[in-house]
C-alpha positions as CSV (number, residue, x, y, z in Angstrom):
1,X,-10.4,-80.9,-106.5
2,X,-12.1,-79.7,-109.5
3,X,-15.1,-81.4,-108.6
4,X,-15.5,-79.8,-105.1
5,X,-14.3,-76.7,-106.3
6,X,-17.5,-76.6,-108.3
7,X,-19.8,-78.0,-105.8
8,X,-18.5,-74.8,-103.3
9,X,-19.2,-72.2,-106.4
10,X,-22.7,-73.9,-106.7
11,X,-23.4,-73.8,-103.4
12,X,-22.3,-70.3,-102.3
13,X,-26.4,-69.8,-103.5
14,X,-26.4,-69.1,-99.7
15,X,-27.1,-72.5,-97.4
16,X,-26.1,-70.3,-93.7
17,X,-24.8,-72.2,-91.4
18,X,-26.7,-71.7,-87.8
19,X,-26.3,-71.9,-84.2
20,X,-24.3,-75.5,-83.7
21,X,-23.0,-75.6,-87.2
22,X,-19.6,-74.5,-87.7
23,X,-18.6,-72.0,-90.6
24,X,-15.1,-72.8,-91.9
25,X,-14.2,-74.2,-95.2
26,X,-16.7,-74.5,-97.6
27,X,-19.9,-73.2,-98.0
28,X,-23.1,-75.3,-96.5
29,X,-24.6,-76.5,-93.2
30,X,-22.3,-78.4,-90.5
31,X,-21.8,-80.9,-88.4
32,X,-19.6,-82.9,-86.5
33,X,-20.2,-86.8,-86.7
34,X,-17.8,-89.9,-85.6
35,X,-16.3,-92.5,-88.5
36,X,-14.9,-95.8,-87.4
37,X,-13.0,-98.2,-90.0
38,X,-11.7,-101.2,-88.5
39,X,-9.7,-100.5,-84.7
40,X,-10.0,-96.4,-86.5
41,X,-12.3,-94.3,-85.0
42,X,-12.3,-90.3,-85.5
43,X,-14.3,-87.1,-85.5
44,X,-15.6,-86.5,-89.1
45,X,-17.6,-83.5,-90.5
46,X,-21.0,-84.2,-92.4
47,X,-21.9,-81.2,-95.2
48,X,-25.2,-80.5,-96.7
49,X,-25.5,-78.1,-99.6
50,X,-28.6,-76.8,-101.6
51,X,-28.3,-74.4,-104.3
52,X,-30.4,-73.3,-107.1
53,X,-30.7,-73.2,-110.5
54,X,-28.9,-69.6,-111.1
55,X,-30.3,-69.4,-115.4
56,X,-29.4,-71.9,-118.1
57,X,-26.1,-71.8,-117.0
58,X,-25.6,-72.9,-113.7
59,X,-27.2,-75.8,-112.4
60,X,-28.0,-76.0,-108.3
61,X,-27.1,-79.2,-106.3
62,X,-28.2,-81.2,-103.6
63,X,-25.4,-82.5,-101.8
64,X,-23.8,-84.8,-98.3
65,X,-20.3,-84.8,-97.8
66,X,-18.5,-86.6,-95.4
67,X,-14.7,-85.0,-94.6
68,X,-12.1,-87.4,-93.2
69,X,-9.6,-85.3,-91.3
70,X,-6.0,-87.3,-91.8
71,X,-6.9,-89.6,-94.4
72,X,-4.2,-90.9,-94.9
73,X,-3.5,-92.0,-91.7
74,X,-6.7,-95.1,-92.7
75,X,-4.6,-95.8,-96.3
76,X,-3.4,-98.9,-94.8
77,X,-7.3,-100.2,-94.6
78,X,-9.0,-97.8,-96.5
79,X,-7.7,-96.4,-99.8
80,X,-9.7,-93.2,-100.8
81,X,-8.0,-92.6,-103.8
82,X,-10.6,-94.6,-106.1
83,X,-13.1,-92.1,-105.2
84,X,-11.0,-89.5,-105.7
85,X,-11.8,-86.4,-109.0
86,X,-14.9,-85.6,-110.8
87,X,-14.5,-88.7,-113.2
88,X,-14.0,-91.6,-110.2
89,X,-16.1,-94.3,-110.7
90,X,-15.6,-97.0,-107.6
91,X,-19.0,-97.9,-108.1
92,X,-22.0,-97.6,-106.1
93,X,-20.2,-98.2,-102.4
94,X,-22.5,-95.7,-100.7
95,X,-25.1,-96.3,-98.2
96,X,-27.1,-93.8,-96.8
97,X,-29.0,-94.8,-94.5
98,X,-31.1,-91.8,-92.4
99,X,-34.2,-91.9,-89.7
100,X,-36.2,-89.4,-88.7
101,X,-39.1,-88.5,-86.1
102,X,-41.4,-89.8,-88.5
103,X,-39.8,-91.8,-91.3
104,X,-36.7,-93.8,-92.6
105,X,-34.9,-94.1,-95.7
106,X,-32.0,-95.4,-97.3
107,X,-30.2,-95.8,-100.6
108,X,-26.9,-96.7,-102.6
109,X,-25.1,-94.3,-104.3
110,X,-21.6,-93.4,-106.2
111,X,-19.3,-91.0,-104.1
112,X,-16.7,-88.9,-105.3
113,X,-14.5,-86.6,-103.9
114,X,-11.2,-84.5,-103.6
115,X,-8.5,-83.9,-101.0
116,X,-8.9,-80.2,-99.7
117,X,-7.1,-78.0,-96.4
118,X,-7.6,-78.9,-93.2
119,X,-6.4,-76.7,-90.4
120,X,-2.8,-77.9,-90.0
121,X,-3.6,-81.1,-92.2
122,X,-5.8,-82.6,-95.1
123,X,-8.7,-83.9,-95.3
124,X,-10.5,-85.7,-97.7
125,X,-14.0,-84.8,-98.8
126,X,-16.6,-87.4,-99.8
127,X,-19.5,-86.4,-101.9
128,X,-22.8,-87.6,-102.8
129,X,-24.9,-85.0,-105.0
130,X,-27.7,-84.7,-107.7
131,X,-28.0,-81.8,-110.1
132,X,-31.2,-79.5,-109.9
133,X,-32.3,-80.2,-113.3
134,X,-33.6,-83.3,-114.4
135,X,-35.5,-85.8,-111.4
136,X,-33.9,-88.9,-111.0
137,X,-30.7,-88.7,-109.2
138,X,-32.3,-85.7,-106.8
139,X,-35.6,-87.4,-106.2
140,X,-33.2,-90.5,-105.5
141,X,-30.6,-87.9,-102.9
142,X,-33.6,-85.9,-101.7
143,X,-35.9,-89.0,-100.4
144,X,-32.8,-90.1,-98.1
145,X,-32.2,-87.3,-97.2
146,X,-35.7,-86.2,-96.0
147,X,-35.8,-87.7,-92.6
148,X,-33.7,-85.2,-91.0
149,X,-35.6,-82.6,-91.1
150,X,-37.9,-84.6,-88.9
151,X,-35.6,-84.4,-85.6
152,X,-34.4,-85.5,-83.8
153,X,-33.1,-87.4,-86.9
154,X,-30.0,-89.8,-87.3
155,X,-27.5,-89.8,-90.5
156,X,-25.6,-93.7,-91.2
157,X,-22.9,-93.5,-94.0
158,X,-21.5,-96.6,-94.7
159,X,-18.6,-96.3,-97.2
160,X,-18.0,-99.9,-99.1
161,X,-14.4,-100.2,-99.8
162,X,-13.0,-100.5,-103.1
163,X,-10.8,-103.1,-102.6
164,X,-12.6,-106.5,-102.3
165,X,-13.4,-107.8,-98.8
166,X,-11.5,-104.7,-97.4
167,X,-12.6,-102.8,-94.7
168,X,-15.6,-100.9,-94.7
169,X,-15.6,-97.2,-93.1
170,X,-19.0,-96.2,-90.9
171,X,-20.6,-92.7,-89.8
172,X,-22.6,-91.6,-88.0
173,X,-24.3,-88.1,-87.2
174,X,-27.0,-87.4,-84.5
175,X,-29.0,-84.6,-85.2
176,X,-31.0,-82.7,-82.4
177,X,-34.5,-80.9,-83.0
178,X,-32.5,-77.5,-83.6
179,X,-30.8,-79.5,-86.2
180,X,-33.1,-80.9,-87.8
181,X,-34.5,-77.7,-88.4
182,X,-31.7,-75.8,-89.6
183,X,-31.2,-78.6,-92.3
184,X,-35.2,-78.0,-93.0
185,X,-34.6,-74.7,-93.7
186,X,-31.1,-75.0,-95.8
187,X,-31.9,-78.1,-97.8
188,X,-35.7,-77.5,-97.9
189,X,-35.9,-75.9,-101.5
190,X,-34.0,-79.2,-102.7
191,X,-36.1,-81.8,-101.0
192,X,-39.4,-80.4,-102.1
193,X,-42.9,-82.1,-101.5
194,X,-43.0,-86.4,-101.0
């Protein structure tokens, strides 16, 4: 919780969500994507932040997050609570995989995340970010990430479970033109020049 509860401070830099993006919870740009794990399949949210450096003392992020409505409902194949705080460290499990109009990339990566409110349930909330300062981890974040603002663009998360030979969770997000450019124009000051 502490971890997200950061990332939403961070973020509050002011990444407006547009026309097709929905507005609740946290701060960032929206959209609705489908997760299957095993026989599981569900509607899942996909959340891109970019916030900016705010003085020595706050650092801006680029960020994806993928929230899983009714987690626990998956527990018996999927347990998310290795990935769970700001210290979790399943290991890299994360692949990103994304395609755009005129390019494709992909990457592993360590996610971490937190349970947060859900309408009537809980959700949990599965991050992948890179700090502002310093180049590695956001050159790393920001080249995957890239593609989609060439729409229409496509958005793969496969999620590696931490148990060994376990299940695997799968996402996908389609993004149309309109998307596309609505993440161009949110994440843009993040993903900077090639």
């Amino acid at each position: 919780m502490v971890r997200w509860c950061a990332l939403a401070v961070v973020a509050i830099a002011g990444v407006m969500a547009g026309a097709k993006a929905q507005d609740r919870g946290p701060p960032g740009i929206v959209f609705d994507g489908t997760a299957r794990t095993g026989t599981d399949t569900r509607p899942v949210r996909f959340r891109f932040f970019c916030s900016s450096n705010n003085g020595p003392n706050i650092t801006g992020v680029l960020a994806v997050e993928l929230e899983i409505p009714q987690y626990e409902q998956l527990s018996a194949v999927f347990d998310l609570e290795p990935f769970e705080g700001p210290d979790a460290n399943a290991g890299p499990l994360t692949l990103l995989r994304a395609a755009g109009a005129r390019s494709k990339a992909s990457d592993r990566f360590a996610a971490a995340g937190s349970i947060i409110p859900s309408g009537v349930s809980e959700a949990f909330m599965l991050g992948v970010d890179a700090s502002r300062r310093g180049p590695g981890p956001l050159r790393k974040l920001a080249a995957v990430l890239r593609p989609l603002t060439e729409g229409p663009a496509q958005l793969a998360w496969q999620q590696g479970n931490a148990r060994p030979g376990g299940t695997p969770m799968t996402a996908g997000l389609d993004l149309s033109k309109a998307q596309s450019e609505q993440l161009k124009s949110g994440l843009g000051p993040c993903l900077g020049a090639r």
